[in-house]
C-alpha positions as CSV (number, residue, x, y, z in Angstrom):
1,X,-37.8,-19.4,59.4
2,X,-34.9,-21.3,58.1
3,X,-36.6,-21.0,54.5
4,X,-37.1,-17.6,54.9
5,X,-33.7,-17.0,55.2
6,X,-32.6,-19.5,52.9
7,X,-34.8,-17.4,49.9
8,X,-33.1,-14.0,51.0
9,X,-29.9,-15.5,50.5
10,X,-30.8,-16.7,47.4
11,X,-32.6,-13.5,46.3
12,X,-29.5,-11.8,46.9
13,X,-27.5,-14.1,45.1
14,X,-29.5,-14.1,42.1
15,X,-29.5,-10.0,42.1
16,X,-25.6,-9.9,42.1
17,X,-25.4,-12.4,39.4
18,X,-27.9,-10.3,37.3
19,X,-25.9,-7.1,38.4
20,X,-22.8,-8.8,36.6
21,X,-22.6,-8.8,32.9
22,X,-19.2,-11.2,33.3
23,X,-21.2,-13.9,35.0
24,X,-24.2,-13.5,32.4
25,X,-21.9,-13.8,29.6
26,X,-19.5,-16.6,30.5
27,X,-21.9,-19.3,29.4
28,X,-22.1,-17.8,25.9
29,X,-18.4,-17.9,25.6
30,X,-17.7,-21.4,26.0
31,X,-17.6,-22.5,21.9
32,X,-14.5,-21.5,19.8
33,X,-17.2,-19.8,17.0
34,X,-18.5,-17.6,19.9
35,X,-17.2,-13.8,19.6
36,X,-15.6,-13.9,22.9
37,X,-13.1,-16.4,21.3
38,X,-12.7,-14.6,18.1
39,X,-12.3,-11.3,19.8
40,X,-9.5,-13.2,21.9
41,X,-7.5,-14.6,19.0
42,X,-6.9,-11.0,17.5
43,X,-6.2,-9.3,20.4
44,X,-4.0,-11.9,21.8
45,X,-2.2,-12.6,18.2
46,X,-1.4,-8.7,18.5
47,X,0.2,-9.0,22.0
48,X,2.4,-12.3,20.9
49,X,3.0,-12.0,17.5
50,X,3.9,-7.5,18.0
51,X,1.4,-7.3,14.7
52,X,-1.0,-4.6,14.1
53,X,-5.1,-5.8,14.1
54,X,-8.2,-3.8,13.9
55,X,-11.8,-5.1,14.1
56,X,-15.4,-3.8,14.6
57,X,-18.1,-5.0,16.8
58,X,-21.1,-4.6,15.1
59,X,-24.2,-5.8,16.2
60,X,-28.1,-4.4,17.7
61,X,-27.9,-2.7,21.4
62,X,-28.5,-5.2,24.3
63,X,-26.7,-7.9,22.4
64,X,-23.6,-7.7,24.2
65,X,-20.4,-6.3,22.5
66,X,-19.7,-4.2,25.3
67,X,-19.7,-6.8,27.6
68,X,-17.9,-9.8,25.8
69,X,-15.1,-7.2,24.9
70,X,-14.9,-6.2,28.9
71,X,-14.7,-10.0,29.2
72,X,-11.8,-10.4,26.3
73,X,-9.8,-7.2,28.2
74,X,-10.3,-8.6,31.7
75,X,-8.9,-12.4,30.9
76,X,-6.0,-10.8,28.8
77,X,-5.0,-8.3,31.2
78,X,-4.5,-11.3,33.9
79,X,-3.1,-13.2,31.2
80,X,-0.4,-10.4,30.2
81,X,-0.4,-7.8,33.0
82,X,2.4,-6.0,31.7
83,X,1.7,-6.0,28.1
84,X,-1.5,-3.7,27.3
85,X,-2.2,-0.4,27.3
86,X,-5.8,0.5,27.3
87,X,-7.4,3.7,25.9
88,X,-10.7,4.3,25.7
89,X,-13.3,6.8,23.7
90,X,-16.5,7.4,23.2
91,X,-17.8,8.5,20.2
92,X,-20.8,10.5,22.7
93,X,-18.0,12.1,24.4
94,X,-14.7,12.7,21.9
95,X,-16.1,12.9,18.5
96,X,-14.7,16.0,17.4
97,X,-10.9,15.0,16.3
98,X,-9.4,17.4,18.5
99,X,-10.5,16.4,21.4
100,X,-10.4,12.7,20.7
101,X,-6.4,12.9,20.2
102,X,-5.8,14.9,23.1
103,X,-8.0,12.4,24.7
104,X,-5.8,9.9,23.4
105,X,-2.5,12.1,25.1
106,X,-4.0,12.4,28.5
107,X,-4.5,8.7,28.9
108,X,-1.4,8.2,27.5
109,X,0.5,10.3,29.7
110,X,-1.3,8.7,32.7
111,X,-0.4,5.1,31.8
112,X,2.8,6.1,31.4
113,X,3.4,8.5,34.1
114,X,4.6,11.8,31.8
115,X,3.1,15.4,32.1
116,X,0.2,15.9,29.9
117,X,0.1,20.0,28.0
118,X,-3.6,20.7,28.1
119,X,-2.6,23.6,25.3
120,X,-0.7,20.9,22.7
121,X,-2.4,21.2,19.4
122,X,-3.8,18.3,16.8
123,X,-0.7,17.7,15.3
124,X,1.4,18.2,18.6
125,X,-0.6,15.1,20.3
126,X,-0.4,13.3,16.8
127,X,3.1,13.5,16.7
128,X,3.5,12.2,20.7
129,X,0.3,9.6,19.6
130,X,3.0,8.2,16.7
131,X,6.3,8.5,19.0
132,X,4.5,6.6,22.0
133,X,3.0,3.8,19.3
134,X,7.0,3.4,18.4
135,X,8.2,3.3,21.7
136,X,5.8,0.8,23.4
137,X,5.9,-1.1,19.7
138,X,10.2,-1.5,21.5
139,X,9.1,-1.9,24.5
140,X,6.4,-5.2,22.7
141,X,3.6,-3.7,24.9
142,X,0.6,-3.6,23.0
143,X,-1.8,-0.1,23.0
144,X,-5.4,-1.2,22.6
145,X,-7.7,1.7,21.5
146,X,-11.2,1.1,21.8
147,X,-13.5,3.4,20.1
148,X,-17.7,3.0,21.3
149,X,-20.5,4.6,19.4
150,X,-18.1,4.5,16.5
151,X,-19.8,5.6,13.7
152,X,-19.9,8.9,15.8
153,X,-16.6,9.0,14.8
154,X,-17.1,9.1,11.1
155,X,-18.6,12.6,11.2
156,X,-16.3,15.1,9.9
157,X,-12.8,14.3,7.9
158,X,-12.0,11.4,9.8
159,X,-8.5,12.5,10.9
160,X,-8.7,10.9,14.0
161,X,-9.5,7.4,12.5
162,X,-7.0,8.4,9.7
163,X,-4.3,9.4,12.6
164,X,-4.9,6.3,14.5
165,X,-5.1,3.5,11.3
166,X,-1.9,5.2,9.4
167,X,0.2,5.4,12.6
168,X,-0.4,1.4,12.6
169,X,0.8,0.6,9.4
170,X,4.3,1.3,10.7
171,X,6.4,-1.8,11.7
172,X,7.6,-0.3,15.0
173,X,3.9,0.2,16.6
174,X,2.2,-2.6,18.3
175,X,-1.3,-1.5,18.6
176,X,-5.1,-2.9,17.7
177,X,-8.4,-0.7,16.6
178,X,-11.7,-1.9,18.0
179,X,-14.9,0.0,17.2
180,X,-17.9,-0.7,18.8
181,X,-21.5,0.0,16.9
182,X,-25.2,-0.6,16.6
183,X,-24.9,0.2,12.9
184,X,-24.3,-2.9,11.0
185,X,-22.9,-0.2,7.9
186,X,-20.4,1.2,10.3
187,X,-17.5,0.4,8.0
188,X,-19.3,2.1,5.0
189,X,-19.1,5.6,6.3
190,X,-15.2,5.2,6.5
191,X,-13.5,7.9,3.6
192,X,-11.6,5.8,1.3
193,X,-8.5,6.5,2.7
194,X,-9.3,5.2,6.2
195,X,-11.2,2.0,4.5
196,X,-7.7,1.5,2.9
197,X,-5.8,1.3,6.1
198,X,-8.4,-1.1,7.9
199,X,-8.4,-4.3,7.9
200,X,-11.9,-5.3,7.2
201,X,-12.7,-7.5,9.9
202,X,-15.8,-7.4,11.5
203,X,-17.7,-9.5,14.3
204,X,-21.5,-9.6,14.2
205,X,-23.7,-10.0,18.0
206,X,-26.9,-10.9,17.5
207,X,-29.9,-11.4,20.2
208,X,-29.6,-15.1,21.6
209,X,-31.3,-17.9,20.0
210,X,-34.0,-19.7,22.1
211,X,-31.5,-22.6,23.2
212,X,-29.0,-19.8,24.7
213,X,-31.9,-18.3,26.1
214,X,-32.2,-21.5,28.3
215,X,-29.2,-21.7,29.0
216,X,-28.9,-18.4,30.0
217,X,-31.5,-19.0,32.7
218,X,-30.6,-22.1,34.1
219,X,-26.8,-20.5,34.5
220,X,-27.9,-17.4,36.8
221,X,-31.2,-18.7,38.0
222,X,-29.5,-22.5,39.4
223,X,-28.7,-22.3,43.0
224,X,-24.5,-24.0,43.8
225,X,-25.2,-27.1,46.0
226,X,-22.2,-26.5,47.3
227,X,-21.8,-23.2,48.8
228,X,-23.1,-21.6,52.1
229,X,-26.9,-22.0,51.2
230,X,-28.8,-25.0,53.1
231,X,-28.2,-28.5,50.6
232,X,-31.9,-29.4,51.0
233,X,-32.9,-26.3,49.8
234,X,-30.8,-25.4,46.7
235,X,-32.1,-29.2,45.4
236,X,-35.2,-28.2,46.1
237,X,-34.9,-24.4,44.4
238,X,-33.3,-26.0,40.9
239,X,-35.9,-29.2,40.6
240,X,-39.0,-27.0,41.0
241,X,-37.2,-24.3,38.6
242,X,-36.0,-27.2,36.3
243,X,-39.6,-28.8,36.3
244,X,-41.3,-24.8,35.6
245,X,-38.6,-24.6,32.4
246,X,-40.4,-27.7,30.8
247,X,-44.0,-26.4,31.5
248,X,-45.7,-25.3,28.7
249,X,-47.2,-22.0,30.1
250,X,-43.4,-21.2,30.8
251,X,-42.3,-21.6,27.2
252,X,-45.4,-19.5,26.0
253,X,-43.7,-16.9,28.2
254,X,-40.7,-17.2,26.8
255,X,-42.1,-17.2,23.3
256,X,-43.6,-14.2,24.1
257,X,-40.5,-12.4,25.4
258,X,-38.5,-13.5,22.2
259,X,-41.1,-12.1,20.0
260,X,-40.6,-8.5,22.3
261,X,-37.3,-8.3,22.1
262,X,-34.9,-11.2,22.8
263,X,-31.8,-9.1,23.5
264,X,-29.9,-9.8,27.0
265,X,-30.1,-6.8,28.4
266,X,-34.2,-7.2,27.9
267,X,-33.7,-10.6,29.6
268,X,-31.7,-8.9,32.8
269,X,-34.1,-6.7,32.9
270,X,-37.3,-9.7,32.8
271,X,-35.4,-11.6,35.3
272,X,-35.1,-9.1,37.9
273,X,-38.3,-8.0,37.6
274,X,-39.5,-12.0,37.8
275,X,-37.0,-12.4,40.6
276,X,-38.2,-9.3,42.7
277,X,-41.8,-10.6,42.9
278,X,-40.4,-13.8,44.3
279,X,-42.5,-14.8,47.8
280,X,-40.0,-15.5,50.4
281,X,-42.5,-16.7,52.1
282,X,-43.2,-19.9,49.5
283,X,-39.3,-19.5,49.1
284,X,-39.3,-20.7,45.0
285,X,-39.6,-18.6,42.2
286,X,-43.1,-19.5,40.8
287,X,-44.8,-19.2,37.3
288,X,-46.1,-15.8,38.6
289,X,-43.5,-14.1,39.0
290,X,-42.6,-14.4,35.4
291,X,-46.2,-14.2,34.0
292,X,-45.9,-10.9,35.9
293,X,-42.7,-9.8,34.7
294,X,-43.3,-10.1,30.8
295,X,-46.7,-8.3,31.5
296,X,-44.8,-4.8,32.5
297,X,-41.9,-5.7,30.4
298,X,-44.7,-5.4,27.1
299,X,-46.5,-2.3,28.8
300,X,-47.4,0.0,25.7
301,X,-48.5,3.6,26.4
302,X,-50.7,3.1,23.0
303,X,-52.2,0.2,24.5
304,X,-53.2,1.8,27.2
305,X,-54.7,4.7,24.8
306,X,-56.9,2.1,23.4
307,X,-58.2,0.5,26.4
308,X,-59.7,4.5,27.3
309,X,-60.9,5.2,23.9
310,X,-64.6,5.4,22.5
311,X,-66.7,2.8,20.4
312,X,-66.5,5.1,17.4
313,X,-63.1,5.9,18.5
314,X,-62.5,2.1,17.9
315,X,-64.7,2.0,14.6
316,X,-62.2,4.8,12.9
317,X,-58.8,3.0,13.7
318,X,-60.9,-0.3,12.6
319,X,-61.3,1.4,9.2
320,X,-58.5,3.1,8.8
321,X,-56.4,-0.6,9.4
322,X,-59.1,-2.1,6.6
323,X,-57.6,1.0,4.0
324,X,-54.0,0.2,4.9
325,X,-55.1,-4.1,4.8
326,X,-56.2,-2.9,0.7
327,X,-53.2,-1.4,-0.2
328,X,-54.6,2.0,0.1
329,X,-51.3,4.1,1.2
330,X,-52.5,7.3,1.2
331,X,-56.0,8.0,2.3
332,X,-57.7,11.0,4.4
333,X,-61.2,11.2,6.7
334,X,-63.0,11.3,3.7
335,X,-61.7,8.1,2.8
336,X,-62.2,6.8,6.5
337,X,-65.3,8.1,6.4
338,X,-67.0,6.2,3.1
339,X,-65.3,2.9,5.0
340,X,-67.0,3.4,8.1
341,X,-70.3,3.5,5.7
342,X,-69.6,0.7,3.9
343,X,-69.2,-1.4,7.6
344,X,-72.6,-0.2,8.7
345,X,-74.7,-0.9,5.4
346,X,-72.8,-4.3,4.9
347,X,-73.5,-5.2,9.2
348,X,-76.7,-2.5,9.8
349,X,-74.8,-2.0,12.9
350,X,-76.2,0.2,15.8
351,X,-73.2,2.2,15.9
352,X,-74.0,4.9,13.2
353,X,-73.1,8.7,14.2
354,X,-73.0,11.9,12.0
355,X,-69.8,12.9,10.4
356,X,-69.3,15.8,12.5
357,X,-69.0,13.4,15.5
358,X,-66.3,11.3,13.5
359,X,-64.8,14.4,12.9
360,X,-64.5,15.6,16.8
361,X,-63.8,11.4,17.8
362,X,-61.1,11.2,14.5
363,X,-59.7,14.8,16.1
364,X,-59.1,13.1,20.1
365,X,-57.1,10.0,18.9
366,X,-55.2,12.3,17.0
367,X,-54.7,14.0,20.4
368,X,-53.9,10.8,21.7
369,X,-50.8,9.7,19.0
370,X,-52.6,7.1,17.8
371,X,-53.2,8.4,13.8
372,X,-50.8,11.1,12.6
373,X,-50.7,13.5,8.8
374,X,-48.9,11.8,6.8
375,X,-47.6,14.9,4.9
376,X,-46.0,18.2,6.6
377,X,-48.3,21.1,5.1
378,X,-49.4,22.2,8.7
379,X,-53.3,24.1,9.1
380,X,-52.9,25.3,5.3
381,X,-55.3,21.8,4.2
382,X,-58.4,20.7,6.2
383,X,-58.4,18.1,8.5
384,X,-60.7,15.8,6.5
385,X,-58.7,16.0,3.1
386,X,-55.3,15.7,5.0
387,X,-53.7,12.2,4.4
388,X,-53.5,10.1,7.6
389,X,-51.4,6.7,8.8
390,X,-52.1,4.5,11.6
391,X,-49.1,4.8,14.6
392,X,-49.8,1.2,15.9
393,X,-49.4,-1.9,14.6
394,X,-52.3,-4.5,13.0
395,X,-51.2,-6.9,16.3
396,X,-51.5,-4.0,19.0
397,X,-54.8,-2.7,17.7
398,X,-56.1,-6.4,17.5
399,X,-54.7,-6.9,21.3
400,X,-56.5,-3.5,22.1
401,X,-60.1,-4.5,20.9
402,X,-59.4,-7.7,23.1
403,X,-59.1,-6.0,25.8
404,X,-61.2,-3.6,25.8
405,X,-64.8,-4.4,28.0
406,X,-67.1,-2.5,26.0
407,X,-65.5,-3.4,22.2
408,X,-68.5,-5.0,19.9
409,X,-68.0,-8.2,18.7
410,X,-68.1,-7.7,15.2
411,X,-65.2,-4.8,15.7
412,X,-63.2,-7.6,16.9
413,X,-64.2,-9.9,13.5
414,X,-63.3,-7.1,11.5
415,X,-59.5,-6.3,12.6
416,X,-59.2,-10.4,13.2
């Protein structure tokens, strides 16, 4: 009973360390190269020195820009509580220029306690944008604007970003430009005369390499021996967990999720599932639980396609992955259709139907999203002279045949 209640504790632990990106990203903050630390410097060096900086976070989603800049703005705020002013946009929400500014206003006017005009126009809340920029740059408080999904923001004539950038060349204003972006060209769609105005510096995230990955799981799967869980126990939780990292079935696991997608947010998302099939009852997290947490993480509705379709279903796709395998780009059912031939005279397999059957078999996976045209003419061409491409991978449709109970062996030898 005590164990029981010793594993809920800990399950609940766990599930509010997951819940936190602060506590999943402080590990990954530690070295002075880190982002976190570069991110820091220019933010701080704005706020000491009363300079001007502008950066850009660029970097895939998942991989934590969001987060280690919530981390940079949360320590600095502690660190100068007076000192920073913090308006935020969205390039989902304020990408049209007139509604970013007065965005811009209204926050303004809220930080500062002043009466916001909901009927100012673009160059009224320009001109209030440039006069508050001069008087907090007097004032040496620092106005951080942070712009996400910024390359939303580069739609249209840019006035906003030209606004912004060209009110920070002045000497008087105080004030730093972070954009935020999954597009790793976001500075290239700046006009010319924004690109002038900016500073160039960017800061790249990408997924975690397999040694932070580790770390990243022994920092918010590790029980503290020294907190109001039983001693005994929390030894007991972090040997059997330390001894389950160096397993090899474990790594293969973890292989495996790194060749999915090794992002941090698809790690959250794999530990909570691991963690939620955790037996209180055996009171560890086992080799299970994570052996059935990558399983639905990798669930593939095309998978699952394959696993329901016919032999000859499984013949065509077989073919039609031997065309693209010769370099045959563009091919149709006709094509399909000689390849299929070729398979049975070269293997005399059992498997032989007419080509009206391929035709109605050819017809469901298309039904199914597995093969699609390849061009756009619509019904004007018939189906069998219509060039077709595969929608699934050489690796999924190998994985497919695998599993699959009734898939002959020499299908298998032919996609291997």
């Amino acid at each position: 009973m005590v164990n029981r209640n010793a594993a809920e504790k800990a399950l609940n632990l766990i599930r509010s360390r997951l819940c936190n990106p602060n506590f999943i990203f402080r590990p990954l903050c530690d070295s002075p190269d880190s982002n976190y630390s570069k991110l820091k410097f220019i933010v701080s060096s704005s706020v000491t020195e009363a300079c001007n900086n502008s950066v850009l976070l660029l970097g895939p989603r998942g991989t934590g820009k969001v987060a280690v800049l919530e981390l940079v703005l949360e320590d600095l705020l502690l660190e100068y509580p007076d000192m920073i002013t913090l308006i935020r946009l969205n390039g989902l929400l304020h990408s049209d220029d007139n509604s970013a500014l007065k965005e811009i206003a209204r926050q303004l006017c809220v930080e500062h306690q002043l009466v916001f005009s909901k009927m100012a126009s673009f160059d009224d809340n320009s001109e209030f944008m440039i006069a508050m920029l001069r008087e907090c740059g007097l004032a040496h408080k620092t106005v951080v604007f942070v712009l996400d999904e910024f390359d939303l923001f580069t739609q249209g004539k840019q006035r906003l970003l030209y606004a912004l950038l060209d009110a920070m060349q002045s000497v008087t204003s105080q004030a730093v430009f972070i954009g935020v972006s999954c597009r790793l060209d976001a500075d290239q769609l700046l006009e010319k005369r924004v690109k002038s105005r900016f500073s160039h510096r960017k800061l790249l995230f990408l997924p975690p390499s397999e040694e932070e990955i580790y770390r990243l799981l022994d920092h918010v799967l590790s029980l503290p021996v020294d907190s109001n869980l039983p001693h005994d126990y929390a030894m007991e939780f972090n040997a059997k967990l330390h001894s389950m990292f160096s397993d090899e079935r474990f790594r293969q696991i973890i292989d495996s999720f790194m060749n999915f997608s090794p992002t941090v947010r698809h790690l959250v998302k794999f530990l909570f599932r691991a963690v939620s099939d955790m037996d209180l009852k055996l009171s560890n997290l086992s080799f299970e639980n994570f052996k059935s947490a990558i399983s639905s993480l990798q669930r593939q509705p095309k998978m699952e396609c394959l696993r329901d379709c016919s032999i000859l279903e499984l013949y065509i796709l077989v073919c039609m992955k031997r065309l693209e395998v010769k370099e045959q780009n563009s091919y149709s059912f006709s094509a399909v259709m000689k390849e299929y031939k070729s398979i049975h005279d070269s293997f005399q397999t059992s498997d032989y139907y007419s080509q009206d059957v391929c035709l109605r078999a050819f017809e469901h996976i298309l039904q199914r999203g597995l093969v699609c045209f390849a061009d756009g003419r619509g019904r004007i061409q018939s189906t069998e002279f219509r060039p077709v491409k595969l929608l699934i991978s050489f690796a999924e449709l190998s994985q497919g045949l695998k599993a699959h109970h009734l898939c002959p062996a020499i299908l298998q030898k032919l996609a291997a």
